[in-house]
C-alpha positions in Angstrom: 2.0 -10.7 -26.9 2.5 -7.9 -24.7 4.2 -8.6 -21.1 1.0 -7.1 -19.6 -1.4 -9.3 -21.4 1.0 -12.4 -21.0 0.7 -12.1 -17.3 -3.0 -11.3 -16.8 -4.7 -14.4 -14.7 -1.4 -16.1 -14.3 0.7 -16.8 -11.2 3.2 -14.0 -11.4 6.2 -13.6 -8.9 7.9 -11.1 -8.2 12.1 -11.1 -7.4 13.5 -7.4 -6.4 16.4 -6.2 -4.6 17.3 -2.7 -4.2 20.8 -1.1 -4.4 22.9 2.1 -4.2 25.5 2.5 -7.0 27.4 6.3 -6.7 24.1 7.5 -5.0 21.8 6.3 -7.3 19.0 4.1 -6.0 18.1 1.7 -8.4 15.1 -0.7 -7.7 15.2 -4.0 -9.8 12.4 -6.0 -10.3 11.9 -9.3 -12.3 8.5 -10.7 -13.0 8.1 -14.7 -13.5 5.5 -17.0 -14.2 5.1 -20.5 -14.6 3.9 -22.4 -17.8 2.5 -25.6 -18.5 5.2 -27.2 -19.5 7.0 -26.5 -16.9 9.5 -23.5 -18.3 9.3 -20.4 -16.2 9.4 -16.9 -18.0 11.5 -14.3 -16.8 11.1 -10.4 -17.5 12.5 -8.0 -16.4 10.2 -5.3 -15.2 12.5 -2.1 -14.3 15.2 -0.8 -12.4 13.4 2.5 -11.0 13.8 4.2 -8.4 12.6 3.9 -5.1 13.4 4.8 -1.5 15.0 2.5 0.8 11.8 2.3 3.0 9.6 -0.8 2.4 6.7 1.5 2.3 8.6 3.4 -0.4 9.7 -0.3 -2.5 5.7 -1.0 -2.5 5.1 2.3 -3.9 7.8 1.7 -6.5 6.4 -2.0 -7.1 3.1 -0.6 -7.5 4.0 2.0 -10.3 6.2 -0.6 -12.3 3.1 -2.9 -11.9 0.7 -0.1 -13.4 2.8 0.1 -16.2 1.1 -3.6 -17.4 -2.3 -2.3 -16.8 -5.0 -0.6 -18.8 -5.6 1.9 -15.9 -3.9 1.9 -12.3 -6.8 0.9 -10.3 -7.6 -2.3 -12.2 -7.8 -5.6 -9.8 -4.9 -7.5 -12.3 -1.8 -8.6 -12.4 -1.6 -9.8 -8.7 1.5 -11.0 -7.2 1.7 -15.2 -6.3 5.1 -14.1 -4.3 7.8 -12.6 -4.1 11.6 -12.5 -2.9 13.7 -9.9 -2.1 17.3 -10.1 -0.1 17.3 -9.8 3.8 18.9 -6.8 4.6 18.0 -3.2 4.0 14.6 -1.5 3.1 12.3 -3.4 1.5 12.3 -6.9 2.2 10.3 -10.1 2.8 7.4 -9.6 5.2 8.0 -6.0 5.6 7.4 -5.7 2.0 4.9 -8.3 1.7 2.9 -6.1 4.1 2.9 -2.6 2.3 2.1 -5.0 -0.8 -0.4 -6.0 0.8 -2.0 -2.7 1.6 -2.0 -1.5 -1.8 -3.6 -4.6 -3.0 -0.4 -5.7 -5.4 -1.1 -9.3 -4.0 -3.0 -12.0 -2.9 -3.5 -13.0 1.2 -0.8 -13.8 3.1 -2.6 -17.4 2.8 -1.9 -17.8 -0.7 1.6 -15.7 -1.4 4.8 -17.0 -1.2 7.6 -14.9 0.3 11.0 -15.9 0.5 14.4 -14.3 0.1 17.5 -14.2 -1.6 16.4 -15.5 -5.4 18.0 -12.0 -7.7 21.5 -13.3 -5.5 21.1 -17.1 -7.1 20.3 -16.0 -10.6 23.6 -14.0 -10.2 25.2 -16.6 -9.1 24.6 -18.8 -12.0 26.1 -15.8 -14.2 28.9 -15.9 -12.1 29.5 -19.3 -12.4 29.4 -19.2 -15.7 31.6 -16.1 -16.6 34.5 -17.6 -14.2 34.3 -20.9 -16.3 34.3 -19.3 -19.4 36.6 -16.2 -18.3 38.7 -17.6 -15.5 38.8 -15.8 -11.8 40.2 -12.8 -11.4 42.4 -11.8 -8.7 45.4 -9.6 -8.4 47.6 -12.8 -8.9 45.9 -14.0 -12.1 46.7 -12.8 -16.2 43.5 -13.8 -17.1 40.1 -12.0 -19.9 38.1 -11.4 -15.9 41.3 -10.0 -14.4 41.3 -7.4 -17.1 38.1 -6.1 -16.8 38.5 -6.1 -13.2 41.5 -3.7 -14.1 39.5 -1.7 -16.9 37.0 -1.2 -13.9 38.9 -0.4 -11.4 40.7 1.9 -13.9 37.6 3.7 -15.2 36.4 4.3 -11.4 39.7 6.0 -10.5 39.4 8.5 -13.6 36.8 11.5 -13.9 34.5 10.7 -16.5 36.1 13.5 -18.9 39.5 11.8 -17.9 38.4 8.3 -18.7 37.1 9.6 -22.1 
């Protein structure tokens, strides 16, 4: 079943944060929805582009979102809630609100909005690279050490270098 069909009618949130790698903007956006059972579904919606404005994240949400749709203007696919991190352009109730404008999600009544979710999933991947990697640090021979070094390495090399 296609992700646009799976969500149709269900409670979907939203989790985004939006970074700046090399002067790139990149704009990630995972959609989740509860089942029955109790299980949550994750997908991952895009990492577009958008500007650091909330104005400019809605806009961005709202053309990721219209990828699900049969046509743009169609009243589906509304947002239950959504999290963001707290600093920078488009977060919580600054979001929420430009959100709200282009109708990408229900009242304020009826849509959760909280912060800082992306940061825990990472978290968990964090956790479990370290425990299955070790820490790095400049005073450990350790898998993560290396490719902290391999990093590091690559980012001090021009790309034609590197290659």
């Amino acid at each position: 079943m296609a992700l646009g069909d799976r969500l149709s009618g269900k409670k979907t949130y939203l989790a985004c944060d939006k970074g700046n790698k090399k002067g790139v903007g990149h704009f990630a956006k995972v959609l989740s929805d509860w089942n029955a059972d109790g299980s949550v579904n994750l997908q991952l919606l895009d990492i577009d582009a958008a500007g650091g404005k909330s104005y400019q994240c809605a806009a961005g949400v709202q053309a990721s979102m219209n990828k699900l749709k049969l046509n743009d203007d169609d009243n589906t696919h509304l947002l239950h809630g959504q999290t963001t991190d707290a600093g920078g352009g488009g977060v919580t109730d600054s979001l929420y609100g430009e959100m709200r404008q282009l109708e990408l999600c229900l009242d304020e009544d009826r849509c959760l909005i909280t912060t800082c979710t992306i940061h825990a999933l990472q978290l968990q991947l964090h956790n479990s690279v370290c425990n299955a990697l070790g820490d790095g640090g400049l005073d450990k021979a350790n898998a993560m050490q290396l490719l902290h070094s391999v990093y590091d390495l690559q980012q001090a090399l021009e790309s034609d270098e590197w290659r």
